[in-house]
DRENLO-833200 format. One record per residue: residue in three letters; residue number from 1; x, y, z of N, C-alpha, C in turn. Coordinates in nm, 2 decimals. Each point is the difference from the previous one (the first is absolute). Layout:
// DRENLO-833200
<rec><aa>ALA</aa><i>NUM</i><n_xx>X</n_xx><n_yy>Y</n_yy><n_zz>Z</n_zz><ca_xx>X</ca_xx><ca_yy>Y</ca_yy><ca_zz>Z</ca_zz><c_xx>X</c_xx><c_yy>Y</c_yy><c_zz>Z</c_zz></rec>
...
//
This chain:
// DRENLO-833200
<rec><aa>UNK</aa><i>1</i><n_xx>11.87</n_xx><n_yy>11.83</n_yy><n_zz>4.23</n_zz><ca_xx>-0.02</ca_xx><ca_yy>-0.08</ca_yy><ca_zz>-0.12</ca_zz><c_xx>0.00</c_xx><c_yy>-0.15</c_yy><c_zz>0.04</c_zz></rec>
<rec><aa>UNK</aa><i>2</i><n_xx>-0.06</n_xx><n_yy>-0.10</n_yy><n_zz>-0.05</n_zz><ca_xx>-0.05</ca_xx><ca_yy>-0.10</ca_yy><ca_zz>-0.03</ca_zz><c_xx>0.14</c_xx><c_yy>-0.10</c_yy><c_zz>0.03</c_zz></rec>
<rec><aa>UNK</aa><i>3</i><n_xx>0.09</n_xx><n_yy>0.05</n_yy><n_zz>-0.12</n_zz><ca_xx>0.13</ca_xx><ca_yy>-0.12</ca_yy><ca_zz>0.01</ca_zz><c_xx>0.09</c_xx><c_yy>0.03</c_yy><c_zz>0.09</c_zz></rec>
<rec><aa>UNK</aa><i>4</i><n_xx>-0.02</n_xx><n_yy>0.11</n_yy><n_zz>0.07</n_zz><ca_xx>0.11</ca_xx><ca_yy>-0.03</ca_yy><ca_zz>0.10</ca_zz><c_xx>0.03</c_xx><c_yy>-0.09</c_yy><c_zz>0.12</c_zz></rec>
<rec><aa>UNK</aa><i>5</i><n_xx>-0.20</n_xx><n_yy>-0.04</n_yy><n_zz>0.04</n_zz><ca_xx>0.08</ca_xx><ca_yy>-0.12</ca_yy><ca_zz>0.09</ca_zz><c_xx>-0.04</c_xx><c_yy>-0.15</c_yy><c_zz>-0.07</c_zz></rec>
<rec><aa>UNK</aa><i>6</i><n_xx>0.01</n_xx><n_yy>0.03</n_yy><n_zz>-0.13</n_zz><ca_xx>0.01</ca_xx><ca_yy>-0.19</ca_yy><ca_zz>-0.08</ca_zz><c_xx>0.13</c_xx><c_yy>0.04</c_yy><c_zz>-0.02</c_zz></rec>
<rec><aa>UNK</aa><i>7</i><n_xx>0.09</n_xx><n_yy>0.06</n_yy><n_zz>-0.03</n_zz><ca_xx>0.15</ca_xx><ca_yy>0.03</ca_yy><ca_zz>0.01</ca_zz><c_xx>0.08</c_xx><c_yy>-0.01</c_yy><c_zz>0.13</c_zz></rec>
<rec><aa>UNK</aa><i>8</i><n_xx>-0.04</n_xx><n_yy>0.01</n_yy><n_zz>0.07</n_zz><ca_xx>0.02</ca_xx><ca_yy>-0.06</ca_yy><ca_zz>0.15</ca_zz><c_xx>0.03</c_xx><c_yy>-0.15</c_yy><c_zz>0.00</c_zz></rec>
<rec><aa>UNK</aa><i>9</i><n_xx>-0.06</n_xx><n_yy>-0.08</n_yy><n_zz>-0.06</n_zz><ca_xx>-0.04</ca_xx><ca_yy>-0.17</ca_yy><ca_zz>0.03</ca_zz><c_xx>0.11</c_xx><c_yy>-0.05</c_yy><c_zz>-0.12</c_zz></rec>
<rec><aa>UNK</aa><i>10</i><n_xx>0.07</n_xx><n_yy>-0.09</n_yy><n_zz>0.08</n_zz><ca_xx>0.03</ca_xx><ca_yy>-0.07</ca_yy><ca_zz>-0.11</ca_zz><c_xx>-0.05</c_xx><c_yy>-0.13</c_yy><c_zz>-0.11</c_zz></rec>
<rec><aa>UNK</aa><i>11</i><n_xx>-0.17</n_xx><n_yy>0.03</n_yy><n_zz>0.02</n_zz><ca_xx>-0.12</ca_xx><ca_yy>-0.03</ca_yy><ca_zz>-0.12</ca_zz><c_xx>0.06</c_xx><c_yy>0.04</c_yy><c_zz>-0.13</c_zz></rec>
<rec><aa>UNK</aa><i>12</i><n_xx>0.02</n_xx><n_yy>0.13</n_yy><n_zz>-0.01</n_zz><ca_xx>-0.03</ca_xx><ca_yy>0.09</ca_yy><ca_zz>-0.10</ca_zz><c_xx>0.11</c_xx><c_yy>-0.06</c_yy><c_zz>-0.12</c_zz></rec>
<rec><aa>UNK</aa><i>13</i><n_xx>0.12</n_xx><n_yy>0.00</n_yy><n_zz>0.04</n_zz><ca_xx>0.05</ca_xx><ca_yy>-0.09</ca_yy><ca_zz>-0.11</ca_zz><c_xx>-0.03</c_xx><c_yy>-0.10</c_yy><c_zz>-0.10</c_zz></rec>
<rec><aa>UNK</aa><i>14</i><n_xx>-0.07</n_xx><n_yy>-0.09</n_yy><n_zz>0.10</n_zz><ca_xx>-0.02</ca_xx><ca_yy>-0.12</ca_yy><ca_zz>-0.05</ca_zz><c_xx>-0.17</c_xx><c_yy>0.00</c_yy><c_zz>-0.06</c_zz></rec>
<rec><aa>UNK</aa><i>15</i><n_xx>-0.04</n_xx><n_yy>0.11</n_yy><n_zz>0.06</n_zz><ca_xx>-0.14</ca_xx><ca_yy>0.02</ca_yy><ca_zz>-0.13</ca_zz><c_xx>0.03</c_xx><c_yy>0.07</c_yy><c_zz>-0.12</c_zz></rec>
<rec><aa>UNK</aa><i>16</i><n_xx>0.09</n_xx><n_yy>0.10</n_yy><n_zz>-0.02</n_zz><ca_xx>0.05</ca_xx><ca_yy>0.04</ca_yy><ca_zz>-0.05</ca_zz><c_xx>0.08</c_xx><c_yy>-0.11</c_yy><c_zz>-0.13</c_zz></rec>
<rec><aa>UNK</aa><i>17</i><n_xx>0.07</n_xx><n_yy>-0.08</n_yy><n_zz>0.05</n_zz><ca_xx>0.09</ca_xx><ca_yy>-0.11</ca_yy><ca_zz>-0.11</ca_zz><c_xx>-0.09</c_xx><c_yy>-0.02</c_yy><c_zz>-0.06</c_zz></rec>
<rec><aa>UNK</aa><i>18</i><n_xx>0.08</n_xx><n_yy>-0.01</n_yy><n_zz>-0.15</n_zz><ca_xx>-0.08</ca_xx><ca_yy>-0.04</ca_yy><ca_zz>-0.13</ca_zz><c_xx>-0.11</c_xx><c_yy>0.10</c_yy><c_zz>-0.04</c_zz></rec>
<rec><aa>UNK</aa><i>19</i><n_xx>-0.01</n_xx><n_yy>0.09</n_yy><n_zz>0.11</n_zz><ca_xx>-0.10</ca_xx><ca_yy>0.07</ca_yy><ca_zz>-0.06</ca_zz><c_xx>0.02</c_xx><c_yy>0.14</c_yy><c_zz>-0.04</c_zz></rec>
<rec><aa>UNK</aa><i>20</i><n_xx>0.14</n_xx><n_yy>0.00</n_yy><n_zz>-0.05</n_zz><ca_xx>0.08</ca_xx><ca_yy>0.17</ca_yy><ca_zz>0.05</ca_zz><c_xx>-0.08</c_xx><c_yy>0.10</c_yy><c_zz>-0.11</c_zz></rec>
<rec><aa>UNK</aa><i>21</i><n_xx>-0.02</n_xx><n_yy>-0.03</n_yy><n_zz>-0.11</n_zz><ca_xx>-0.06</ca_xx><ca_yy>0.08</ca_yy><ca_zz>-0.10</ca_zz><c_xx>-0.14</c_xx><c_yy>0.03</c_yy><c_zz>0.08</c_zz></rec>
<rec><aa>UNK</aa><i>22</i><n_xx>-0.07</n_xx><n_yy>-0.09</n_yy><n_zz>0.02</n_zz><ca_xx>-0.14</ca_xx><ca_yy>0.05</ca_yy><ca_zz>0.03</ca_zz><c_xx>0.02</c_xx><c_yy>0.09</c_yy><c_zz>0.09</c_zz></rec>
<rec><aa>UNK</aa><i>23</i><n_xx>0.10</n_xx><n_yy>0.02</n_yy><n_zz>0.13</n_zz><ca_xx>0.06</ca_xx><ca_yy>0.08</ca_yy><ca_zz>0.11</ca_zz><c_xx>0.03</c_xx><c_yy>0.13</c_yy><c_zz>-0.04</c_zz></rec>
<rec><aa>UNK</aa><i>24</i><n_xx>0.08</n_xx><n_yy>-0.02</n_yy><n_zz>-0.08</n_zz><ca_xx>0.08</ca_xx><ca_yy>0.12</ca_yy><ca_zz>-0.01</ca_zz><c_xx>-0.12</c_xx><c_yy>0.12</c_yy><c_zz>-0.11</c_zz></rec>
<rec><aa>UNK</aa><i>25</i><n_xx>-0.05</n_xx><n_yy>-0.02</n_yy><n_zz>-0.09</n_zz><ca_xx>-0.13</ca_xx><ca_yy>0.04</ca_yy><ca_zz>-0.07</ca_zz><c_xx>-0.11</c_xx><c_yy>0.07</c_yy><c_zz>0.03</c_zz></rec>
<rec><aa>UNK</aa><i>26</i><n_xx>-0.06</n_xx><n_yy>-0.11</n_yy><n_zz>0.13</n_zz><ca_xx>-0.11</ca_xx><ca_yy>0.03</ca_yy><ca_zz>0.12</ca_zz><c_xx>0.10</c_xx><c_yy>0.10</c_yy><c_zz>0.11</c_zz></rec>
<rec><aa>UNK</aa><i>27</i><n_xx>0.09</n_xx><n_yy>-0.04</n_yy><n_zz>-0.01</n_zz><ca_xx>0.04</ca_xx><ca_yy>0.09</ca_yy><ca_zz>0.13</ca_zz><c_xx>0.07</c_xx><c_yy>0.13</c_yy><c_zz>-0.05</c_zz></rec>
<rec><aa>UNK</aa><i>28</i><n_xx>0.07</n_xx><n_yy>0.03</n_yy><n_zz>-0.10</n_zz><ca_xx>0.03</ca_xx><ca_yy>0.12</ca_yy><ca_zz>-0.04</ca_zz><c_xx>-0.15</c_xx><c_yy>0.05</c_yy><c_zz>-0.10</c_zz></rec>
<rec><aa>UNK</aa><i>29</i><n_xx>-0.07</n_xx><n_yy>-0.09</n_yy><n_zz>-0.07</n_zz><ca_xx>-0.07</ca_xx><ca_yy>0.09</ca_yy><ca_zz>-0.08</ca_zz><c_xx>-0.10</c_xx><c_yy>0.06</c_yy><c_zz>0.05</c_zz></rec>
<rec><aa>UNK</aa><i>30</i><n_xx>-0.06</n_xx><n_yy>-0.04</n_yy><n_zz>0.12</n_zz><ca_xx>-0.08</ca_xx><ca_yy>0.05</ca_yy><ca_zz>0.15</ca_zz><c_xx>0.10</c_xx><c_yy>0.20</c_yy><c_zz>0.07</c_zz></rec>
<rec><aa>UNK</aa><i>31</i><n_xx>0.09</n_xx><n_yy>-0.06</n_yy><n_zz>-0.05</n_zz><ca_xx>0.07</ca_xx><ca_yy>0.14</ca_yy><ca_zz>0.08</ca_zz><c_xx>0.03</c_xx><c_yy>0.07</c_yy><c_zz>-0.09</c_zz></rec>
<rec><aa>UNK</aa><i>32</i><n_xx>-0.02</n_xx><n_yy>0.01</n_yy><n_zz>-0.12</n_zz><ca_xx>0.08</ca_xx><ca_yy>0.07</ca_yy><ca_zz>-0.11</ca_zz><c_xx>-0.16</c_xx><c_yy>0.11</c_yy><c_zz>-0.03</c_zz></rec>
<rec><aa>UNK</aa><i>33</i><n_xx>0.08</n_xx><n_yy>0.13</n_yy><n_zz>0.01</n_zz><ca_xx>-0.12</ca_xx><ca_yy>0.12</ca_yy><ca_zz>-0.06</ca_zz><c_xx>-0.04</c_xx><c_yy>-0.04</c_yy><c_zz>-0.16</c_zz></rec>
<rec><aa>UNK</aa><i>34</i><n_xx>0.17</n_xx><n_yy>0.03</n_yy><n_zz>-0.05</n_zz><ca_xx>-0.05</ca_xx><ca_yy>0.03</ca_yy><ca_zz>-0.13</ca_zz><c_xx>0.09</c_xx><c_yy>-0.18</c_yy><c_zz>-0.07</c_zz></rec>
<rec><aa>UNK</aa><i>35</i><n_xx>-0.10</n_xx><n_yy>-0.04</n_yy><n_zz>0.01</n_zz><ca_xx>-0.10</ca_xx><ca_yy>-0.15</ca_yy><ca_zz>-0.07</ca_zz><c_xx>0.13</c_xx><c_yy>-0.07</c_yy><c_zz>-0.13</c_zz></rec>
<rec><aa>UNK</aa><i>36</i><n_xx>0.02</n_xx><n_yy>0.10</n_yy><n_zz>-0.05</n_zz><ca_xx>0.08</ca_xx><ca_yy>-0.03</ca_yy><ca_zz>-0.14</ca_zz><c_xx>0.13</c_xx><c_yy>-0.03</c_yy><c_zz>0.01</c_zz></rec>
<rec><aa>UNK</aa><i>37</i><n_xx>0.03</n_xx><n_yy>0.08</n_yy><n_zz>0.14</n_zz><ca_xx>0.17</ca_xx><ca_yy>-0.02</ca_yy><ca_zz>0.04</ca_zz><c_xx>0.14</c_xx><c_yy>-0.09</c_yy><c_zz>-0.02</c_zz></rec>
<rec><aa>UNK</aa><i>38</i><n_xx>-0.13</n_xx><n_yy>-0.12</n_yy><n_zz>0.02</n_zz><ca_xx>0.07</ca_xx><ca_yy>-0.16</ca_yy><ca_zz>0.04</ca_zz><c_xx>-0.12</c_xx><c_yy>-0.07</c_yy><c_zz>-0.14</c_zz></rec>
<rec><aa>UNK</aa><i>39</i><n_xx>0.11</n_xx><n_yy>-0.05</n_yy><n_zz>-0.09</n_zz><ca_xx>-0.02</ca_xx><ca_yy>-0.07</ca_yy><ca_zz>-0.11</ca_zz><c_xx>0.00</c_xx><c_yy>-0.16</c_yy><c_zz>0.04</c_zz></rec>
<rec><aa>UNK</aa><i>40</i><n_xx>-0.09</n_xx><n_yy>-0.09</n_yy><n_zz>-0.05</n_zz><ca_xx>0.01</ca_xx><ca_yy>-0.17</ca_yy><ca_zz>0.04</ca_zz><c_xx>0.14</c_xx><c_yy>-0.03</c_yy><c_zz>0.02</c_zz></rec>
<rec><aa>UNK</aa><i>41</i><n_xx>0.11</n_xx><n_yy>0.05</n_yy><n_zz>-0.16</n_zz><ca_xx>0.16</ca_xx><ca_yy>-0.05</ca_yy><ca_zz>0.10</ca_zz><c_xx>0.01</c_xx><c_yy>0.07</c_yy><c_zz>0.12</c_zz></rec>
<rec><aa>UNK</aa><i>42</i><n_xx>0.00</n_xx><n_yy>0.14</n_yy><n_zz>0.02</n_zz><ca_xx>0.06</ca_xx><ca_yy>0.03</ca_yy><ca_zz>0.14</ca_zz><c_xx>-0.08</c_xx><c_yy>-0.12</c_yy><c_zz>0.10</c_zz></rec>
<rec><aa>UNK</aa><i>43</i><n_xx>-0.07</n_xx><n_yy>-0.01</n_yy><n_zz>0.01</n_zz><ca_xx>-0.08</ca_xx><ca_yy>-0.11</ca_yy><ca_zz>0.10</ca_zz><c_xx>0.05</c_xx><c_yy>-0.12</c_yy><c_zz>-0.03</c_zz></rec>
<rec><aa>UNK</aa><i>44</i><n_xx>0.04</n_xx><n_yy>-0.10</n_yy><n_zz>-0.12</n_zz><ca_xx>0.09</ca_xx><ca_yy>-0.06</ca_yy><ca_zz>-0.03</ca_zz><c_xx>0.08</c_xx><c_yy>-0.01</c_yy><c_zz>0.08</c_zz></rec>
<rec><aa>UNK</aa><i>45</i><n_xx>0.13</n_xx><n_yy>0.13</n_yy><n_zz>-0.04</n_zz><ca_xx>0.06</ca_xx><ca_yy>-0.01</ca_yy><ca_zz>0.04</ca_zz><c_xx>0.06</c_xx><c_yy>0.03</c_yy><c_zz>0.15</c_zz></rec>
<rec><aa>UNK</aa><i>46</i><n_xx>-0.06</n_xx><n_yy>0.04</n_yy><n_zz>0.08</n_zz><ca_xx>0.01</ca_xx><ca_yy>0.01</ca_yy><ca_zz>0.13</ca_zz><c_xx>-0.06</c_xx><c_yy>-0.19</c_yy><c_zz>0.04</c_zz></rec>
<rec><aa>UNK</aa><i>47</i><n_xx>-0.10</n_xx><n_yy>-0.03</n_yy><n_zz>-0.03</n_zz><ca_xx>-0.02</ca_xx><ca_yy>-0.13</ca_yy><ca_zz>0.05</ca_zz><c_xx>0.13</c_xx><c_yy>-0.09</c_yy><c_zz>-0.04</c_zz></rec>
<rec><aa>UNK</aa><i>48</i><n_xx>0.06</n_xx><n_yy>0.01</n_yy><n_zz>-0.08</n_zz><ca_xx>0.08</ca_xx><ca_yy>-0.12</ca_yy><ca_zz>-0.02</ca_zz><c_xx>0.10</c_xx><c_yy>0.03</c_yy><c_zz>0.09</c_zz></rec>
<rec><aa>UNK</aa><i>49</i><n_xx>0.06</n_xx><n_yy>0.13</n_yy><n_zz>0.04</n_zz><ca_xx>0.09</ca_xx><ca_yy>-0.02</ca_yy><ca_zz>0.12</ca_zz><c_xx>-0.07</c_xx><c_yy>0.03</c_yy><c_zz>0.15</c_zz></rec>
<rec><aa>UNK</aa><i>50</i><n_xx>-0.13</n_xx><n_yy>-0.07</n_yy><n_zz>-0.02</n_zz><ca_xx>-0.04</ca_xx><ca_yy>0.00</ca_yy><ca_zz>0.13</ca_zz><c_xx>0.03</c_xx><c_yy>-0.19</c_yy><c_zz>0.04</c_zz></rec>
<rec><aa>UNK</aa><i>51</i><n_xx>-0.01</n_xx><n_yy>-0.06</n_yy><n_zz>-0.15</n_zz><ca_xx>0.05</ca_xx><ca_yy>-0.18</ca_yy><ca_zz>0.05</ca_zz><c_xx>0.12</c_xx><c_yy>0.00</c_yy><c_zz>0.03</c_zz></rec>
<rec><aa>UNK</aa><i>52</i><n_xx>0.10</n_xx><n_yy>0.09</n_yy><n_zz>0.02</n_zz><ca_xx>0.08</ca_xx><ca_yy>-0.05</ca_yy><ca_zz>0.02</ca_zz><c_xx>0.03</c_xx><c_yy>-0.01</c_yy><c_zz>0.22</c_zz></rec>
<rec><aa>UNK</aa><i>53</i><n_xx>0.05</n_xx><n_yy>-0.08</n_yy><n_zz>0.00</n_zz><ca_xx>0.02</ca_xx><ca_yy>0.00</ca_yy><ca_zz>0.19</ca_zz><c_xx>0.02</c_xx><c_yy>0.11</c_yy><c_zz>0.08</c_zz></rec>
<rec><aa>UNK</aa><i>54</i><n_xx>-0.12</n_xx><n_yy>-0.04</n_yy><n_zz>0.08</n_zz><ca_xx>0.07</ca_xx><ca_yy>0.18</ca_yy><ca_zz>0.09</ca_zz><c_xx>-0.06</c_xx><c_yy>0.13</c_yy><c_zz>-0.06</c_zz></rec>
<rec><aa>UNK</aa><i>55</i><n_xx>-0.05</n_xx><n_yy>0.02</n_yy><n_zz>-0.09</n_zz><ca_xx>-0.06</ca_xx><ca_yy>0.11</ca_yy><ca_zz>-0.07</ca_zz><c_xx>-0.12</c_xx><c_yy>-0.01</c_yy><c_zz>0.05</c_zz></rec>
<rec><aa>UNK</aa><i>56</i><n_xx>-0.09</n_xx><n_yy>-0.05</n_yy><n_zz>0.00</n_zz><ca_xx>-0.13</ca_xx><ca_yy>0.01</ca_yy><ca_zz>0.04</ca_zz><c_xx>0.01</c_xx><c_yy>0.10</c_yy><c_zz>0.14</c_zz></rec>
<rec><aa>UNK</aa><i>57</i><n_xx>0.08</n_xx><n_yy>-0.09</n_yy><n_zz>0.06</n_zz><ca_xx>0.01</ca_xx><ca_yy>0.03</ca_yy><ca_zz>0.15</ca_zz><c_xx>0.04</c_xx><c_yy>0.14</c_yy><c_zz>0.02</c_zz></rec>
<rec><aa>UNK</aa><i>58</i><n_xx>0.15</n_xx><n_yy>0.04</n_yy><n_zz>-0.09</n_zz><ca_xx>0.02</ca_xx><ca_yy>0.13</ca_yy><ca_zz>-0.01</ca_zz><c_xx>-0.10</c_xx><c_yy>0.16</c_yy><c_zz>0.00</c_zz></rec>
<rec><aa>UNK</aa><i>59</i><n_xx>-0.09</n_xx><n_yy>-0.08</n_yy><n_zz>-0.12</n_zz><ca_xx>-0.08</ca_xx><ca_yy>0.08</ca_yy><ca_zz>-0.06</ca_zz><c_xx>-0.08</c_xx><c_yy>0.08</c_yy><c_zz>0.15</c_zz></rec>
<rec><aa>UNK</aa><i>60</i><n_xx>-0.07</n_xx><n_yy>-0.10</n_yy><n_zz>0.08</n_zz><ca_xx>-0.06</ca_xx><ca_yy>0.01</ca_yy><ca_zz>0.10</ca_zz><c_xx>0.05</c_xx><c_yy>0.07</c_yy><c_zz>0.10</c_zz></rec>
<rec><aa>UNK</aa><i>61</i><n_xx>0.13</n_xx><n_yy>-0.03</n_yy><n_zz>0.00</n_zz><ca_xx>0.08</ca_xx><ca_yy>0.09</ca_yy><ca_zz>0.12</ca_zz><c_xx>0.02</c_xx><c_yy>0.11</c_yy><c_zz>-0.06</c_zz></rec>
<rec><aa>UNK</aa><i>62</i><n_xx>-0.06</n_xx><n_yy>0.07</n_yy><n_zz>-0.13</n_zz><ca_xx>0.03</ca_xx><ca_yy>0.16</ca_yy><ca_zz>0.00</ca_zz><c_xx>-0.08</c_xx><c_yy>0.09</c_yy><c_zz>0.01</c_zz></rec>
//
C-alpha cells in the first residue's frame, strides 16, 4: 500500500496539518466497502482529534 512509506517520513504530518478532514475522508472513504458506514460527522469527528499534538503521528504508527 501506497501510505506506508509516506508514513515512514516525518513529511506526512506536516502535509497532513490543517488538512485532517480532507485526510481522514480520502483516507478512510477509499478503504471503506460499504460507503454509508462513516457519516460527514464521523469524519468530522475523527479529524478534530487528529489537531490535537501527537495524534497525527499516532495515527501513522498503527
Amino acid at each position: 500500500m501506497w501510505h506506508f512509506g509516506l508514513f515512514q517520513l516525518p513529511l506526512a504530518e506536516h502535509l497532513i496539518s490543517g488538512h485532517e478532514r480532507v485526510f481522514v475522508q480520502g483516507f478512510i472513504g477509499e478503504l471503506l466497502v460499504n460507503k454509508s458506514a462513516f457519516t460527514p460527522a464521523d469524519y468530522t469527528f475523527y479529524a478534530h482529534y487528529l489537531k490535537e499534538p501527537g495524534r497525527t503521528v499516532a495515527w501513522m504508527k498503527m
